[in-house]
C-alpha positions as CSV (number, residue, x, y, z in Angstrom):
1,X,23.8,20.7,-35.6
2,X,23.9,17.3,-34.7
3,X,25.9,18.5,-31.1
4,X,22.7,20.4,-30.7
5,X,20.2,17.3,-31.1
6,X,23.0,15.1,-28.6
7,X,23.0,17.9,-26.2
8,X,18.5,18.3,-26.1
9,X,18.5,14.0,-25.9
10,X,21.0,14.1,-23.2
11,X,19.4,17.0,-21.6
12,X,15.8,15.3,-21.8
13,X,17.1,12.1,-20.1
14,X,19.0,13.5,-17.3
15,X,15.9,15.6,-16.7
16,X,13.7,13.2,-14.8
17,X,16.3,12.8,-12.6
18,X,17.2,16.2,-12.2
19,X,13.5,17.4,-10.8
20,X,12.6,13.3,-9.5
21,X,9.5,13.4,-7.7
22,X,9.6,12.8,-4.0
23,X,7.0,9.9,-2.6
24,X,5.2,10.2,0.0
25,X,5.1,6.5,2.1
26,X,1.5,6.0,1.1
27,X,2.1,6.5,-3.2
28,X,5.0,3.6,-2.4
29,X,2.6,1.6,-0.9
30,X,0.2,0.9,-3.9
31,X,3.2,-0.6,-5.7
32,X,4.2,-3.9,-5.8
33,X,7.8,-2.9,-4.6
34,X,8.6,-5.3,-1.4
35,X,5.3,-6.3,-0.9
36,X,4.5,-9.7,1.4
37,X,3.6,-12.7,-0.6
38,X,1.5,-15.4,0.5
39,X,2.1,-18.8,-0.6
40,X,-1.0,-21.2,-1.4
41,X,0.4,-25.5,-1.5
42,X,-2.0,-27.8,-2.9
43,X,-0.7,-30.8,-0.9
44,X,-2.2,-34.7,-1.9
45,X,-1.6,-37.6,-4.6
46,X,-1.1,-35.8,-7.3
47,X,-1.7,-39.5,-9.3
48,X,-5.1,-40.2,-7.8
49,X,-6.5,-36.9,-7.9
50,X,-4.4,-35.7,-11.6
51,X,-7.5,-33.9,-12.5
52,X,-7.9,-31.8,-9.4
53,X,-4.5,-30.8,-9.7
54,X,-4.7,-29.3,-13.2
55,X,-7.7,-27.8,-11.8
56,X,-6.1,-26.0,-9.2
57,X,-3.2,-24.9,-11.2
58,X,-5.2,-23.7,-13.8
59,X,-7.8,-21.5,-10.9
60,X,-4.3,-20.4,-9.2
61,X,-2.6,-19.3,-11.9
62,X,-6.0,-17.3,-12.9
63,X,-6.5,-15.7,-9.2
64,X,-2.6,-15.1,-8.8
65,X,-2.4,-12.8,-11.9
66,X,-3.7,-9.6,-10.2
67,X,-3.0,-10.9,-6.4
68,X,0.3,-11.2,-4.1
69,X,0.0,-14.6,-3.8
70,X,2.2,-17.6,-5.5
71,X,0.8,-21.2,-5.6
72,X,2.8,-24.6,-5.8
73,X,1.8,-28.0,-5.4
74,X,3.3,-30.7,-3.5
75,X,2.7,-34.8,-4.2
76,X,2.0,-37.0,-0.9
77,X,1.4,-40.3,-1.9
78,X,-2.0,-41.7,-0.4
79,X,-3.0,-38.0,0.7
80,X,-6.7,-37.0,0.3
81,X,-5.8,-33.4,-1.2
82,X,-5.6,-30.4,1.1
83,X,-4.8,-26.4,0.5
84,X,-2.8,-24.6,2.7
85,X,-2.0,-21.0,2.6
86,X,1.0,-19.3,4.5
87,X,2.3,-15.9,4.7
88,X,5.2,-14.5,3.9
89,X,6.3,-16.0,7.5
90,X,5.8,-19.6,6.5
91,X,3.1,-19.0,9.3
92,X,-0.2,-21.4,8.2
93,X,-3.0,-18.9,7.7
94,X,-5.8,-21.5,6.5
95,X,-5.6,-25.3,6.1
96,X,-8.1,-26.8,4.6
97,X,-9.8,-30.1,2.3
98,X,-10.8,-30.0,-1.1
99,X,-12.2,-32.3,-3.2
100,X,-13.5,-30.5,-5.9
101,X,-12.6,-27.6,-8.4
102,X,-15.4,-25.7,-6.7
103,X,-13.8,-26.2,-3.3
104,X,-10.8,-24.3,-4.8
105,X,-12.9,-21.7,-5.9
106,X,-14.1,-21.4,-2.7
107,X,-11.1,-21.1,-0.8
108,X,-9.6,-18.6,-3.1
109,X,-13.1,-16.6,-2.5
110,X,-12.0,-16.7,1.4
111,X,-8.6,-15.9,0.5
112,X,-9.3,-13.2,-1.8
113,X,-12.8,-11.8,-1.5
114,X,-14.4,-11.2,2.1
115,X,-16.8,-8.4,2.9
116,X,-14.0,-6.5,4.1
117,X,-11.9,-6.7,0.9
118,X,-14.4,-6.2,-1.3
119,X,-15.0,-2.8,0.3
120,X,-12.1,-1.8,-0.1
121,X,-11.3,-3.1,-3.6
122,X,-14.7,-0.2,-4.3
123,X,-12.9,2.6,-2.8
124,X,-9.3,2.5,-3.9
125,X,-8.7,5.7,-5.1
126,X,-11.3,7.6,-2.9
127,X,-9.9,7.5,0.3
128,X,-6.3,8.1,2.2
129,X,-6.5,4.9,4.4
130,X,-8.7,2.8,5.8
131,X,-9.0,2.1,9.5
132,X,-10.0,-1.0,10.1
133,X,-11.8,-2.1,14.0
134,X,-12.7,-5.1,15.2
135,X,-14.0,-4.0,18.8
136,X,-14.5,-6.0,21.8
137,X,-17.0,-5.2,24.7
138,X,-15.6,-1.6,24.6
139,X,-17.1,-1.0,21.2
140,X,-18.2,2.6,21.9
141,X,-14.4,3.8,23.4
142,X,-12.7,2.3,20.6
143,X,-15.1,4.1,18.1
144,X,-14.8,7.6,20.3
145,X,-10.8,7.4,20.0
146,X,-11.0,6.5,16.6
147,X,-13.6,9.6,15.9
148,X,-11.4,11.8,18.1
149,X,-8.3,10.9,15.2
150,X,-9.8,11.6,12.9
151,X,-10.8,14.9,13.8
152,X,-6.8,15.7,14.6
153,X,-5.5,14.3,11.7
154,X,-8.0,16.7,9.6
155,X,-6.0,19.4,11.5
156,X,-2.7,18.0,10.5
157,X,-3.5,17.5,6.9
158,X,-1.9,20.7,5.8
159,X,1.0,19.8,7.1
160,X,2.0,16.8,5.7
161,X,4.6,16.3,3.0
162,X,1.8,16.5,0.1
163,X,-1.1,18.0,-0.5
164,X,-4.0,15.4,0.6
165,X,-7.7,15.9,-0.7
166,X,-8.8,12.1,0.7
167,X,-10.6,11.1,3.7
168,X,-10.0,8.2,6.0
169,X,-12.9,5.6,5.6
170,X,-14.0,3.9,9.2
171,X,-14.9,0.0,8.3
172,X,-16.3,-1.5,12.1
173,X,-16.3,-5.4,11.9
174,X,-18.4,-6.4,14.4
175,X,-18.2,-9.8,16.3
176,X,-20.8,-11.8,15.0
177,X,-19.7,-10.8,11.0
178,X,-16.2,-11.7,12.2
179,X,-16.6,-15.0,10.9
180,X,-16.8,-13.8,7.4
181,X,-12.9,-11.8,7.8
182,X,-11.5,-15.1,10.3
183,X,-8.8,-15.8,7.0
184,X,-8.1,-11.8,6.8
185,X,-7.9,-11.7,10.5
186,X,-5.8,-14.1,10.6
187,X,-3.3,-12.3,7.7
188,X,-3.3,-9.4,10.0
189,X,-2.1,-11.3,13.5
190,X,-5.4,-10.9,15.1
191,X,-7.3,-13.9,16.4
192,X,-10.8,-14.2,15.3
193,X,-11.8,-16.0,18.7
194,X,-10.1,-13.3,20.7
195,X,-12.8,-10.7,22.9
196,X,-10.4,-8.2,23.1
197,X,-10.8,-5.0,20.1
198,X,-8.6,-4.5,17.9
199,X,-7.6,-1.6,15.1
200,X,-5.4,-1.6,11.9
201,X,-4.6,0.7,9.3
202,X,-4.4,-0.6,5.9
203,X,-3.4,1.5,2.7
204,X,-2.1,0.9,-0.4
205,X,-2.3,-2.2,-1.7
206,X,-3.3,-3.5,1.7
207,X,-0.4,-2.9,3.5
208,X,-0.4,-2.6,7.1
209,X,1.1,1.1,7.9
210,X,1.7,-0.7,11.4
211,X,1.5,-3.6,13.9
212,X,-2.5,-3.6,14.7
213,X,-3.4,-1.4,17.8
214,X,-5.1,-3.9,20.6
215,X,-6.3,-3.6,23.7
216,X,-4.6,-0.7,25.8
217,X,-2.6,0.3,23.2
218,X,-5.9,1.8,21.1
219,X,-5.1,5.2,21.7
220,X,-5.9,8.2,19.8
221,X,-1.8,9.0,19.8
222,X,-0.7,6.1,18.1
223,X,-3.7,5.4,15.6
224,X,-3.0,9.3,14.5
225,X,1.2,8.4,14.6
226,X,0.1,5.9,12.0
227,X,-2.0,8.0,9.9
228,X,0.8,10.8,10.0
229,X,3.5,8.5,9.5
230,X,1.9,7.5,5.4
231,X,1.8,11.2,4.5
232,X,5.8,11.4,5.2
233,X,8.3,12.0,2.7
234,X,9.9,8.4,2.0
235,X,13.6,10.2,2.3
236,X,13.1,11.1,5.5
237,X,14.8,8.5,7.1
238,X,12.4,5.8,8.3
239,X,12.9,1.9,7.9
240,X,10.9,1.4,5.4
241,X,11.5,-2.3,4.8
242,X,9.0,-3.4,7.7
243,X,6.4,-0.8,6.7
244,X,6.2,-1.3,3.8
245,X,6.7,-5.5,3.4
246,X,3.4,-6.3,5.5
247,X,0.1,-6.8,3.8
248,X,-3.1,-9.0,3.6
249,X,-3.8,-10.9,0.7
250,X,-5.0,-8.4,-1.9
251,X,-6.6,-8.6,-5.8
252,X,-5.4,-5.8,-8.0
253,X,-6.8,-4.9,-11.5
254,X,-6.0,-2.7,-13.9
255,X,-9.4,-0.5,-13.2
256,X,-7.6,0.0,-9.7
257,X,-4.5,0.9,-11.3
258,X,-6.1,3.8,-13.1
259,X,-8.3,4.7,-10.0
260,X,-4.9,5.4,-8.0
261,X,-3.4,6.9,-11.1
262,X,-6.0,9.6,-11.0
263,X,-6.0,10.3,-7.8
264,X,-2.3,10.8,-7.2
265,X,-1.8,12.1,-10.4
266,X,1.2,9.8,-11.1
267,X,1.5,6.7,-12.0
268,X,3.1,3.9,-9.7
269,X,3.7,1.4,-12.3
270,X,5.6,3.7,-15.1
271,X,9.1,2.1,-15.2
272,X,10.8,5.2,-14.2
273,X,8.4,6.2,-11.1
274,X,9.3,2.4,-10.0
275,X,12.5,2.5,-10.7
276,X,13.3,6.0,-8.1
277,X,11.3,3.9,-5.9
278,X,13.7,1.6,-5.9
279,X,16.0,3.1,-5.7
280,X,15.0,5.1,-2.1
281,X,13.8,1.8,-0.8
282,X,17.3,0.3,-1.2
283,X,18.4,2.9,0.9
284,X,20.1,2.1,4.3
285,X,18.1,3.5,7.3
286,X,19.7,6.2,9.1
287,X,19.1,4.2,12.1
288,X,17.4,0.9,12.9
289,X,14.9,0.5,15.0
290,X,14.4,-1.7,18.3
291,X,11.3,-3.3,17.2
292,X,10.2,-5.0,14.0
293,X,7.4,-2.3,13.2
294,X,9.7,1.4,13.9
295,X,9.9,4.4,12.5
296,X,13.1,6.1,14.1
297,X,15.1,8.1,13.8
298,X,11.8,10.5,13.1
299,X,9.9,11.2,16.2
300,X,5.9,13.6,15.2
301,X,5.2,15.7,17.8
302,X,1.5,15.4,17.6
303,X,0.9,18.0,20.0
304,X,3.6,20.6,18.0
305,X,1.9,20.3,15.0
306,X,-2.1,20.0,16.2
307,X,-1.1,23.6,17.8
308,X,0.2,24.7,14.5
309,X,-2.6,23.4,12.5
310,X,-4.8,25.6,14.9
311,X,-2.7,28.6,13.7
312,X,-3.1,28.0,10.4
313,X,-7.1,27.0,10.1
314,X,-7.8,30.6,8.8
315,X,-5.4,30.8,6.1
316,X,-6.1,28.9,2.9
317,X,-2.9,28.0,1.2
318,X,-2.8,26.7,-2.6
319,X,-0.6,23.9,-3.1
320,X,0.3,22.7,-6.5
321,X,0.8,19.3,-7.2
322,X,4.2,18.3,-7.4
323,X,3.2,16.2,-10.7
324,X,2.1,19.9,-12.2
325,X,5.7,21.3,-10.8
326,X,8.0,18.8,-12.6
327,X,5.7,19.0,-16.0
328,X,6.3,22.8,-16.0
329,X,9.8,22.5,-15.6
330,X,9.9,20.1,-18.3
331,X,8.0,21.6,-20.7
332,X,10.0,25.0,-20.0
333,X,13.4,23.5,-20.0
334,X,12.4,22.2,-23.5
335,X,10.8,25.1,-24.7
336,X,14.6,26.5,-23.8
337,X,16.5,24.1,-25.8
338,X,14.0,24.5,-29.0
339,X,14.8,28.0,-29.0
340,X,18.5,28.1,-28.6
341,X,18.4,25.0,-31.2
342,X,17.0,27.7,-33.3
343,X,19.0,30.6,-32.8
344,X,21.7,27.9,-33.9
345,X,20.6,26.9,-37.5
346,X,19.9,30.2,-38.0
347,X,23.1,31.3,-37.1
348,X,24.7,29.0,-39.1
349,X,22.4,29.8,-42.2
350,X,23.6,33.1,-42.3
């Protein structure tokens, strides 16, 4: 009896692995796998300003919690004190002067909560990606190509690796509120002073799916090769260490956690979901790419699989979730053992 009870515990802990779920680039990209951090120093006389450094540690510490940033501080004799943030680069996103613990609060609020983050902090969990456009003069072609994606990826949709229910929300920054998003602007390579337009797309937990799209190189081919590219199986062979390290500085609680938890229908942060993550994203490519931001070996034909969209737009295919599948097998495999665990005793009863 007991080889019966070794052989169901065994069975039930090779099982996972047996029918492991396969991610789709987007479901990686709301953990906190390989994620960029940014790196907030608190530089002055720690001596004549002791206070305002137990203050900032103490607001840090508070605001890093749910956030991928880190926080350290370092002592310059005779130095009024000043916050600096960098990225994961070392590049210096903000410098600026505090003297109080409300100038802290501040900067963090600039760090961490712009119009444009708060926005999307409210709609985690409703939407596939956003798109994010800071247009130039050429407002009205930027929006038109971004419209005209849109309306292609809707077509490619059923296509993808997994079934996708979510839209992509549109968020236009225009130039005079680009003030308010400078810092985030800034996170994402774009300068805030610059006339020309540019477009991003952010998912996850505000990761970049790619290098932002500016100037001539707004097209509706490579804003829809980005959108494409986060509804692709994570084992297909794509470098994934680039695509997925990138990100602005982003707050995460655990109301988010639950409002991606629902809408995937698995959740990122169980051990064993993050630890097959893992695993795939220690992977070697198949082949690395020229530039920092590639995705070969895997080339979309856009055009391939618009046409076979087209063919398909009258024929409504049911797709189960791939959380449902593996829970049926489970629970059938189980249901298995139980009964042969019966047949057993009963067996040896007799």
């Amino acid at each position: 009896m007991k080889r019966v009870f070794v052989l169901i515990l065994l069975f039930a802990i090779a099982l996972p692995n047996i029918f492991a779920c396969r991610f789709t680039i987007r479901e990686i990209g709301y953990t906190r796998l390989n994620i960029e951090k940014y790196r907030v120093v608190l530089k002055g006389d720690t001596a004549g300003y002791g206070k305002l450094v137990k203050q900032f540690r103490a607001l840090a510490y508070g605001y890093s919690m749910n956030a991928n940033i880190s926080y350290t501080v370092l002592n310059e004799k005779g130095k009024m004190p000043e916050l600096t943030c960098l990225n994961g680069n070392d590049d210096v996103i903000v410098r600026e002067e505090v003297v109080t613990a409300q100038d802290i609060r501040e900067f963090f609020k600039k760090l961490l909560f712009s119009p444009l983050q708060k926005m999307m902090y409210s709609q985690i969990g409703n939407v596939f990606a956003f798109v994010v456009a800071f247009p130039g003069e050429d407002n009205v072609a930027v929006n038109n190509i971004i419209d005209k994606a849109f309306s292609q990826f809707q077509k490619l949709m059923p296509n993808l690796d997994k079934k996708v229910d979510e839209n992509i929300m549109k968020i236009v920054i225009p130039q005079l509120e680009r003030k308010e998003e400078a810092l985030v602007m800034r996170a994402l390579g774009i300068d805030p002073e610059s006339k020309q337009s540019s477009v991003v797309v952010i998912y996850g937990r505000g990761r970049l799916a790619d290098e932002p799209l500016k100037g001539e190189k707004i097209t509706t081919h490579n804003l829809l090769n980005q959108l494409v590219t986060l509804g692709t199986d994570c084992e297909c062979g794509i470098d994934l260490s680039p695509l997925l390290r990138r990100a602005i500085p982003f707050n995460w609680d655990d109301k988010m956690s639950q409002a991606v938890a629902d809408m995937l229908d698995i959740d990122v942060e169980n051990p064993m979901v993050l630890t097959e993550m893992s695993r795939i994203l220690s992977k070697e490519p198949l082949e690395t790419g020229k530039s920092e931001f590639s995705f070969a070996p895997q080339t979309i034909d856009l055009d391939k699989e618009l046409n076979k969209g087209k063919q398909q737009e009258d024929v409504v295919v049911e797709k189960s979730s791939p959380a449902l599948k593996v829970t049926a097998l489970i629970v059938g495999a189980l249901a298995l053992l139980i009964i042969f665990a019966g047949i057993v005793m009963f067996r040896k009863r007799k």
